[in-house]
C-alpha positions in Angstrom: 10.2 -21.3 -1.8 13.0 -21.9 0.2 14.0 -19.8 3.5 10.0 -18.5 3.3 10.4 -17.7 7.1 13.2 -15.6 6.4 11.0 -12.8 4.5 10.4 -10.7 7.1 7.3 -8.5 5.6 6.4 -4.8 6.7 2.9 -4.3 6.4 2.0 -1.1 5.5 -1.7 0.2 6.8 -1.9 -2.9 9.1 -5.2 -3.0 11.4 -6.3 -4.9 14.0 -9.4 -4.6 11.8 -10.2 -8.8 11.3 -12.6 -7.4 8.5 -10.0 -6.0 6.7 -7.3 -7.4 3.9 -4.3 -6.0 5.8 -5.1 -8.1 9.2 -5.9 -11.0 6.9 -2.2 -10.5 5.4 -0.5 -10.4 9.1 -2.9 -13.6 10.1 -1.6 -15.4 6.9 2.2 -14.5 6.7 1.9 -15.8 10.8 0.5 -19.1 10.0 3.0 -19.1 7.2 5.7 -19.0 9.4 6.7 -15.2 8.5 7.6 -12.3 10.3 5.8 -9.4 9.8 6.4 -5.9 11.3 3.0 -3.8 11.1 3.1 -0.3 10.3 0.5 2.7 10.0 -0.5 5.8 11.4 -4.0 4.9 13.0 -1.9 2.6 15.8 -3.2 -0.2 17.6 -2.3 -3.8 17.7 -2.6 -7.0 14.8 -2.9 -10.6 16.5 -0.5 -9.0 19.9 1.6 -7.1 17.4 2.1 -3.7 18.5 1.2 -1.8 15.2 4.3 0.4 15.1 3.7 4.4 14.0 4.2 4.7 10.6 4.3 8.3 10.8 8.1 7.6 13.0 9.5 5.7 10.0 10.5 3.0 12.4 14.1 1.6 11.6 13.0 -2.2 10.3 16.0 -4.3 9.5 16.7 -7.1 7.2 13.1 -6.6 5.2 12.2 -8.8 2.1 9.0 -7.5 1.5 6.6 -4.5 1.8 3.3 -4.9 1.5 1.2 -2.1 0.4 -2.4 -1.7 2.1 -2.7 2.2 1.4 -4.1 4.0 -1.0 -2.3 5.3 -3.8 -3.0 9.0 -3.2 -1.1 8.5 0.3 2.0 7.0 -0.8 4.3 9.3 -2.5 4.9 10.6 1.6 6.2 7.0 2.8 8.2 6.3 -0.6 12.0 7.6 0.5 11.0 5.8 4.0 10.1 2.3 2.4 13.0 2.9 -0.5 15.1 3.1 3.4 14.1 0.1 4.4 16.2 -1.6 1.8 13.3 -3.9 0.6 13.7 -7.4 -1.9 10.2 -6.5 -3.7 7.1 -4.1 -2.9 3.4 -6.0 -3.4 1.2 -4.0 -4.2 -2.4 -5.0 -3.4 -5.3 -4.5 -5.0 -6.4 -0.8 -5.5 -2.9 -0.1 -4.1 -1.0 0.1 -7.3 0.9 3.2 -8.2 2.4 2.9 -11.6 5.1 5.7 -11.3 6.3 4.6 -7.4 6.5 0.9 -8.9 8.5 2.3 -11.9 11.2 3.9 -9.3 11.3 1.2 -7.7 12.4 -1.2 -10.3 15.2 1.7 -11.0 16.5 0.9 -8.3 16.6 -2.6 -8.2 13.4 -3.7 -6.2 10.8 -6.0 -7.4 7.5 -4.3 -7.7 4.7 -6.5 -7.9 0.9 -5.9 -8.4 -0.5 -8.9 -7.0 -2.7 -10.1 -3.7 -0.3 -10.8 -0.5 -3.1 -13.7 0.1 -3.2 -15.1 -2.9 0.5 -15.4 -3.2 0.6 -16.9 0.1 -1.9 -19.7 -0.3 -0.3 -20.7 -3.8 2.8 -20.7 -2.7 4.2 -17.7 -5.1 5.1 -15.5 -1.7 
């Protein structure tokens, strides 16, 4: 797509974990040529990214995408924060969907997608 490294992506529950899906997701949007802010509330660092505290609701501008890497159960307390950060669309990963946040958000204009951030990447549909 064009302008690809203009999506700047906010990872939500990023690690520094490289056994994880979510530090897989900042290695891939990197070599893809995106920006990617990482957020959670376990700290840390993801490739020499700081992993910003989630639990601050960091300021984050000019956001295309959130990336979902927490669980369900945890997300209704982050929804008005990600809804703040003015997002294009919300993936939502595997065994991160939430059918009633993903409803809201298409209310209010945002594309919520259930699909794999590294999938999407390596066929080009990011």
């Amino acid at each position: 797509m064009a302008n690809d490294a203009n999506k700047k992506t906010v990872i939500i529950g990023a690690t520094g974990n490289p056994q994880k899906y979510a530090f897989l997701a900042a290695k891939m949007l990197k070599e893809h040529g995106h920006r990617y802010v990482p957020l959670s509330i376990h700290g840390g660092e993801v490739l020499g990214e700081d992993i910003l505290d989630l639990k601050e609701q960091p300021a984050v501008p000019d956001v295309h995408t959130v990336t979902m890497y927490i669980n369900p159960s945890h997300q209704p307390e982050w929804e008005k924060y990600i809804f703040s950060l003015k997002p294009t669309r919300v993936i939502f990963n595997p065994g991160t969907e939430y059918q009633a946040f993903k409803v809201r958000l298409e209310q209010e204009g945002i594309e919520a997608v259930e699909a794999c951030t590294l999938v999407m990447l390596r066929t080009g549909q990011f």
